[in-house]
Backbone bond lengths (Angstrom), bond angles and torsions (degrees), N, CA, C in turn:
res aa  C-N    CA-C-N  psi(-1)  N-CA   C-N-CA  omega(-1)  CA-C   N-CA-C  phi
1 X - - - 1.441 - - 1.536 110.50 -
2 X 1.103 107.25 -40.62 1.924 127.57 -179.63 1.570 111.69 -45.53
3 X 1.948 104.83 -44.69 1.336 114.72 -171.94 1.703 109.43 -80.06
4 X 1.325 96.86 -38.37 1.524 92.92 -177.75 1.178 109.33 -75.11
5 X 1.092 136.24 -55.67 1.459 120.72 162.68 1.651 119.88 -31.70
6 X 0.962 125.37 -52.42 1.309 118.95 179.30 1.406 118.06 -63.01
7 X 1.416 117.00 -19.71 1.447 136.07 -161.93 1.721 99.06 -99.78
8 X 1.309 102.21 -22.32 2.008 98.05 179.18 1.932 82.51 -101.14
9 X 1.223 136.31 -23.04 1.465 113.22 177.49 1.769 114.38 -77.92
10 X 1.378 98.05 -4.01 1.397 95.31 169.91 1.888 128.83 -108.34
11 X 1.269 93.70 -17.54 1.403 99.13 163.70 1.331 102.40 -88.53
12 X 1.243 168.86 0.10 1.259 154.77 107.46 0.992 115.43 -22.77
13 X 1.418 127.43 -71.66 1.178 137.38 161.47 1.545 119.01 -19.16
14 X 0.910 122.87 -27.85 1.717 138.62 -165.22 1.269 104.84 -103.78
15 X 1.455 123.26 -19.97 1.343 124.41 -169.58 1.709 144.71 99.30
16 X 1.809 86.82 -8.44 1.843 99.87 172.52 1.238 103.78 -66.16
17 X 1.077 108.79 145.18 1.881 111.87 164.71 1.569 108.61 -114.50
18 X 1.217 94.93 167.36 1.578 112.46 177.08 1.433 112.81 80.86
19 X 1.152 135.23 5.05 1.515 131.52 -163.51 1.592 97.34 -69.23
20 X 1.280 126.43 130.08 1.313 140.80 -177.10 1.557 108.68 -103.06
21 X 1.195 124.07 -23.70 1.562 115.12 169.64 1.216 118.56 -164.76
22 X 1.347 147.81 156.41 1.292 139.35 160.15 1.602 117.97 -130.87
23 X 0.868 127.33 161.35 1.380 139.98 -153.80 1.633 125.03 -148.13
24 X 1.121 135.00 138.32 1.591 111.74 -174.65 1.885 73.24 -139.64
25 X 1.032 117.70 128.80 1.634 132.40 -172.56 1.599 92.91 -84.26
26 X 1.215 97.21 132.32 2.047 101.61 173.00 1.966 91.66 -72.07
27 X 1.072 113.50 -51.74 1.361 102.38 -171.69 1.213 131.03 -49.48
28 X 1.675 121.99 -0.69 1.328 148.05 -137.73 1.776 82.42 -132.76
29 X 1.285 140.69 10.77 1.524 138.20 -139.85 1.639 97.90 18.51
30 X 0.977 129.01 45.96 1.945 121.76 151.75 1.351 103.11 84.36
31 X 1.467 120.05 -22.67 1.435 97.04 -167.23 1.956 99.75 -134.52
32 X 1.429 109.25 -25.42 1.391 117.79 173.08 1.588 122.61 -49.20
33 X 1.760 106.27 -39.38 1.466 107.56 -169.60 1.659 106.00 -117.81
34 X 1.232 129.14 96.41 1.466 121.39 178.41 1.714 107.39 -97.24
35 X 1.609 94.93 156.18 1.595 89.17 -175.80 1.569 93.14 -145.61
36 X 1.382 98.75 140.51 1.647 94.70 -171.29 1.258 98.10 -143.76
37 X 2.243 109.33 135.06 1.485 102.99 -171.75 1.232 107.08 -101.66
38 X 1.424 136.74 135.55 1.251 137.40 143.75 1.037 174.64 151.56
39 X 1.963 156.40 -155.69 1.239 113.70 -120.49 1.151 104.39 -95.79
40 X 1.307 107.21 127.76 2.102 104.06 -173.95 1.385 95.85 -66.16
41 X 1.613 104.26 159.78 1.518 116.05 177.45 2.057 97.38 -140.86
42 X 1.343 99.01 -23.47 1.436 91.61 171.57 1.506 99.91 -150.95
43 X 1.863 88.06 169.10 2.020 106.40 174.74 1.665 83.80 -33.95
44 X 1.424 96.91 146.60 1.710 110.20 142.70 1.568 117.17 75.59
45 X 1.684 108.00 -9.11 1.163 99.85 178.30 1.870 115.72 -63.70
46 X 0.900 109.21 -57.83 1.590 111.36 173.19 1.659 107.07 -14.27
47 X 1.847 97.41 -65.89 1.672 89.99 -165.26 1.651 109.02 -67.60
48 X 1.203 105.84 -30.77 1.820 104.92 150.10 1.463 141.51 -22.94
49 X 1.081 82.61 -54.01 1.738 101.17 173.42 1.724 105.72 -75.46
50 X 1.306 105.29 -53.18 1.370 97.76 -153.76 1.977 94.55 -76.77
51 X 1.267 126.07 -37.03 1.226 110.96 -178.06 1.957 111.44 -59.90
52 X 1.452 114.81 -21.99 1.162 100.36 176.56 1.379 113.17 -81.77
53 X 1.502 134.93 -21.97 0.598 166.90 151.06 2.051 104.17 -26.81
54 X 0.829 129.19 -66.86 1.564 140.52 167.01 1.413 120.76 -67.87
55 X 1.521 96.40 -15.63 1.817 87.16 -164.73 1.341 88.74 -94.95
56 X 1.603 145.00 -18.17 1.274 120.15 -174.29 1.339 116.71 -106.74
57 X 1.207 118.29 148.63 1.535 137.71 166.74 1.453 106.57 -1.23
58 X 1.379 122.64 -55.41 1.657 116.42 -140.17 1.677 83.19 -101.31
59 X 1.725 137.08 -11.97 0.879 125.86 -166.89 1.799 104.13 -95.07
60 X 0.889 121.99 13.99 1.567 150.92 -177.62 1.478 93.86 76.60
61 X 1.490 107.89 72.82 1.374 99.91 159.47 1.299 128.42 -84.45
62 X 1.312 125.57 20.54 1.313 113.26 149.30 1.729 117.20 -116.70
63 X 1.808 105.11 -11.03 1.336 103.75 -172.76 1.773 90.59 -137.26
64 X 1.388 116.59 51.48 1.560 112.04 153.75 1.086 124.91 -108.77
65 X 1.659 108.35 141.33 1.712 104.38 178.37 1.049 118.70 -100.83
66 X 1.709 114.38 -55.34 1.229 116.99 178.26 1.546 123.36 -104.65
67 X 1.222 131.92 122.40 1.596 135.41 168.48 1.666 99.09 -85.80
68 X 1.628 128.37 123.57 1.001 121.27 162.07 1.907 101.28 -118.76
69 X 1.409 105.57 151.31 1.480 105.46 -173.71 1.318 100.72 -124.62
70 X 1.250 140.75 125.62 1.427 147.05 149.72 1.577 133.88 -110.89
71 X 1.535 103.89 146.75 1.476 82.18 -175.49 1.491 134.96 -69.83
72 X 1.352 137.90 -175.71 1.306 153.79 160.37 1.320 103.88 1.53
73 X 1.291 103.83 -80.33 1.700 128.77 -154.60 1.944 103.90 -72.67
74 X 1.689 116.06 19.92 1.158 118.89 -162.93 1.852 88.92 -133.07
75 X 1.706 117.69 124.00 1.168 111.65 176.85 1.669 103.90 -77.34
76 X 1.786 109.79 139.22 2.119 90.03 171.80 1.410 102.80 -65.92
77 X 1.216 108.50 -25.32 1.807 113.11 -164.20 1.554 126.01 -53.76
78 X 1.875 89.61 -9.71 1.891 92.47 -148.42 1.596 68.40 -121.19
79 X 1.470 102.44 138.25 1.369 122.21 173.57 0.911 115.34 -91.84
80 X 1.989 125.16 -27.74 1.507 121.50 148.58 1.003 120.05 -48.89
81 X 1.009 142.04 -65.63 1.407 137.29 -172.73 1.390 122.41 -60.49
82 X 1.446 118.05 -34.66 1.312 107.22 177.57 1.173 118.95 -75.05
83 X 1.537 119.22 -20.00 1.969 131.16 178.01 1.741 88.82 -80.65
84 X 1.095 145.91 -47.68 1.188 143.91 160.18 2.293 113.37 -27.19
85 X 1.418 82.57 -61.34 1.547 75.71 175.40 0.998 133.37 -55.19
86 X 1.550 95.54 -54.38 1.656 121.36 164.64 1.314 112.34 -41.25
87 X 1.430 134.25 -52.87 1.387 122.98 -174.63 2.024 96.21 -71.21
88 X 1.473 117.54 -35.81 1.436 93.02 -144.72 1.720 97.94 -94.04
89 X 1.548 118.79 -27.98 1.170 103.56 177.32 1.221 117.52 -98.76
90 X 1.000 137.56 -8.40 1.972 141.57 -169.96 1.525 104.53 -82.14
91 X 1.079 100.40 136.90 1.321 109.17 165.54 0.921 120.83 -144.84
92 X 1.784 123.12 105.70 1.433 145.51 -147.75 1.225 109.98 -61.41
93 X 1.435 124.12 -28.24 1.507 92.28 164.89 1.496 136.78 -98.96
94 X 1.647 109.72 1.44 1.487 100.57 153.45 1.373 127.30 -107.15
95 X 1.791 106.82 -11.11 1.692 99.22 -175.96 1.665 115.65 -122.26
96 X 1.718 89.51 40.24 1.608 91.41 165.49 1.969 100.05 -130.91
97 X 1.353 92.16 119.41 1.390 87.11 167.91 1.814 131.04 -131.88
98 X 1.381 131.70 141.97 0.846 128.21 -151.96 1.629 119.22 -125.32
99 X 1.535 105.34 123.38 1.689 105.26 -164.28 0.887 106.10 -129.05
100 X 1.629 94.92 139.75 1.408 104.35 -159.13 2.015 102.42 -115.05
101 X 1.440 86.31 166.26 1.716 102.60 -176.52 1.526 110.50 53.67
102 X 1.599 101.42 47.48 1.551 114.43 159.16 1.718 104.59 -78.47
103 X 1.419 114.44 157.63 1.089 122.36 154.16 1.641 125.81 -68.79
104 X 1.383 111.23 127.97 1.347 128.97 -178.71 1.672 114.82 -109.13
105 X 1.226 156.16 -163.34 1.034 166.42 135.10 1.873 128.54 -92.35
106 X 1.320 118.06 169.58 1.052 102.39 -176.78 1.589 126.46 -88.20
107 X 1.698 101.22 1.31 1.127 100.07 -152.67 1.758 86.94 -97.84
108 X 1.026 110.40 9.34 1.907 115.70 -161.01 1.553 104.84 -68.77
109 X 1.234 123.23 125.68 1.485 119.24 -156.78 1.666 102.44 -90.89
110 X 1.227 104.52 26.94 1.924 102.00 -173.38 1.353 94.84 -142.00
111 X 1.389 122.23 12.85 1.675 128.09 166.59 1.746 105.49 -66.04
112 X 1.185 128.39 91.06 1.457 100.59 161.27 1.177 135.39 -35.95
113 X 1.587 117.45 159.94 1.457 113.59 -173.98 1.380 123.40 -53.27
114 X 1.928 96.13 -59.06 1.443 107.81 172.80 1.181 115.12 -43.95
115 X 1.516 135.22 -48.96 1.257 112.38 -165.72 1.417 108.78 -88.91
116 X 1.298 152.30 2.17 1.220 170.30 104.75 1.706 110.51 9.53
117 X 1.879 93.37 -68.11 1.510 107.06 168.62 1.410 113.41 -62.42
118 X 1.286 129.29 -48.63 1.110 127.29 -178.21 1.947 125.23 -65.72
119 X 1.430 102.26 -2.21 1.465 106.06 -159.51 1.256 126.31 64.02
120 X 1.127 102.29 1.58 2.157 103.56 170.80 1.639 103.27 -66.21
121 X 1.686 104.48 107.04 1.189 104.48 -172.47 1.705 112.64 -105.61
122 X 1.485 114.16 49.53 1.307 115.54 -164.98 1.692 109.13 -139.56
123 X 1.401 103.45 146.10 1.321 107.43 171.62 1.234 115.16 -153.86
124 X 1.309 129.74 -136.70 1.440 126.31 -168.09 1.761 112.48 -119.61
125 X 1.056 112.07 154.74 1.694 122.27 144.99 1.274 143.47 -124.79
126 X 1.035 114.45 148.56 1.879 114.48 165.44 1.358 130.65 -102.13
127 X 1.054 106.90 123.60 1.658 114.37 176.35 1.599 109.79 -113.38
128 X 1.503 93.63 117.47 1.641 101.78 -175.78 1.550 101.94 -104.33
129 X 1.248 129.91 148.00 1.405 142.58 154.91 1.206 91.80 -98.67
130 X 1.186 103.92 121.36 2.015 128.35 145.34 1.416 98.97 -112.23
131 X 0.930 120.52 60.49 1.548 122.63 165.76 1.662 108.33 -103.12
132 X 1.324 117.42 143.74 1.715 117.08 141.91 1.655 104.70 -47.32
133 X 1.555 91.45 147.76 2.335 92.77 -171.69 1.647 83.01 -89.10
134 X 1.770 98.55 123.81 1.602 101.70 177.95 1.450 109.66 -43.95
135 X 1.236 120.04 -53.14 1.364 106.06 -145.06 2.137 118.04 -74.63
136 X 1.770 99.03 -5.48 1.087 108.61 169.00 1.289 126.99 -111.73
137 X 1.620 110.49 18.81 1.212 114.88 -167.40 1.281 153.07 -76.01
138 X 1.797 98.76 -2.44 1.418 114.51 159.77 1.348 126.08 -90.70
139 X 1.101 80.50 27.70 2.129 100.55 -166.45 1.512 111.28 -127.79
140 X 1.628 101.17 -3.82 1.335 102.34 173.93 1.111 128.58 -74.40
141 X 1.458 147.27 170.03 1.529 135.97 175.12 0.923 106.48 -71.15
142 X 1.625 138.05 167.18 1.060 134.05 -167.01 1.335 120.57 -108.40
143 X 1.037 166.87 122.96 1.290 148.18 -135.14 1.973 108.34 -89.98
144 X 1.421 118.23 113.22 1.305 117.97 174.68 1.751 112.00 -98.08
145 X 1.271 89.80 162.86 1.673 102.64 177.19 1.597 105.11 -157.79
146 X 1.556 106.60 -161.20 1.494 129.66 -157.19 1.601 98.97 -104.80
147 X 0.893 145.00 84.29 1.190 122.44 -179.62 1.661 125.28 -46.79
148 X 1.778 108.11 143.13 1.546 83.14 -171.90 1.281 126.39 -82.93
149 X 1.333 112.97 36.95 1.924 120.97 163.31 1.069 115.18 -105.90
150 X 1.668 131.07 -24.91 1.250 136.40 153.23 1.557 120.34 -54.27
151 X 1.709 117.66 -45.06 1.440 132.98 -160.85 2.113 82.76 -77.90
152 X 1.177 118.96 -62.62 1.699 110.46 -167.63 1.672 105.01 -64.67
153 X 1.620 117.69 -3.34 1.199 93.14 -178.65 1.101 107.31 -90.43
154 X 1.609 129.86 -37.94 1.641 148.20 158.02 1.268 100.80 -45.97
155 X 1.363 154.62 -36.32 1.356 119.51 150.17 1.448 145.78 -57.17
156 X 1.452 82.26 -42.81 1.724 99.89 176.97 2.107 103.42 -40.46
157 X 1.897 80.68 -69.21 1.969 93.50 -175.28 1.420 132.68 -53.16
158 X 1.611 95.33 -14.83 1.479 112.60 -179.73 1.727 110.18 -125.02
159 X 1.399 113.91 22.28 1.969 116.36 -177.31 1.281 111.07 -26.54
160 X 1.372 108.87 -56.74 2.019 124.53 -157.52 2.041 89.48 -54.06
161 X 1.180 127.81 -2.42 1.489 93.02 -166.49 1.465 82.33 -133.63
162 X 1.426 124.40 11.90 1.436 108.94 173.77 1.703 99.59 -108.12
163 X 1.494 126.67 -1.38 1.594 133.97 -176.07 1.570 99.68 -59.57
């Protein structure tokens, strides 16, 4: 909680606006996977966010891999939802991008040896957009679900397979 907080006081800090949440996933070891929500206002803000997002300290700037950015209506907190975005709005070949000969740390468990021995303290990242693509975005589908009076009634009628 400590990092992401520090990690939305530094993309502020940088000058993006609007960021609605940030997140550093324990499953990510806390500092590898950051996910930050929010509300685009122009082209490019997303990759905005997420490059400020990597370049500072608290965003594991020396040991982050992945920056994922989603919009508003996406909690960072909820790991459903953000693998949800990821599958429904990204599309790998324009909103994943990958940079190389970032700074890493030593303690980074995907440093090879050699370069370890050598002090080559660099490796790669990913920056995913799970964003709606601004510029078509009132044109996007809209996101549906179960409502939760429908979802408790389908348990109730169906219990024996939720035991």
């Amino acid at each position: 909680m400590f990092r992401a907080a520090n990690l939305w006081n530094e993309i502020e800090r940088s000058g993006v606006s609007d960021v609605r949440g940030v997140w550093m996933m324990p499953s990510g070891s806390s500092s590898l996977l950051a996910v930050v929500s929010v509300k685009q206002r122009y082209g490019g803000h997303a990759k905005h966010v997420a490059t400020a997002a990597m370049s500072g300290r608290a965003g594991g700037g020396q040991l982050g891999r992945f920056v994922i950015v989603v919009d508003d209506d996406v909690d960072p907190s909820d790991q459903d939802e953000v693998l949800w975005a990821v599958s429904t709005r990204c599309d790998p070949e324009i909103d994943i991008d990958i940079i190389r000969g970032t700074t890493t740390h030593v303690l980074d468990p995907l440093l090879p040896p050699e370069k370890r021995a050598a002090r080559d303290l660099t490796a790669s990242r990913a920056v995913i957009n799970a964003c709606r693509p601004f510029h078509w975005m009132s044109k996007f589908p809209k996101a549906v679900g179960t409502s939760p009076e429908l979802q408790e009634q389908v348990r109730q009628k169906f219990s024996r397979f939720f035991e």
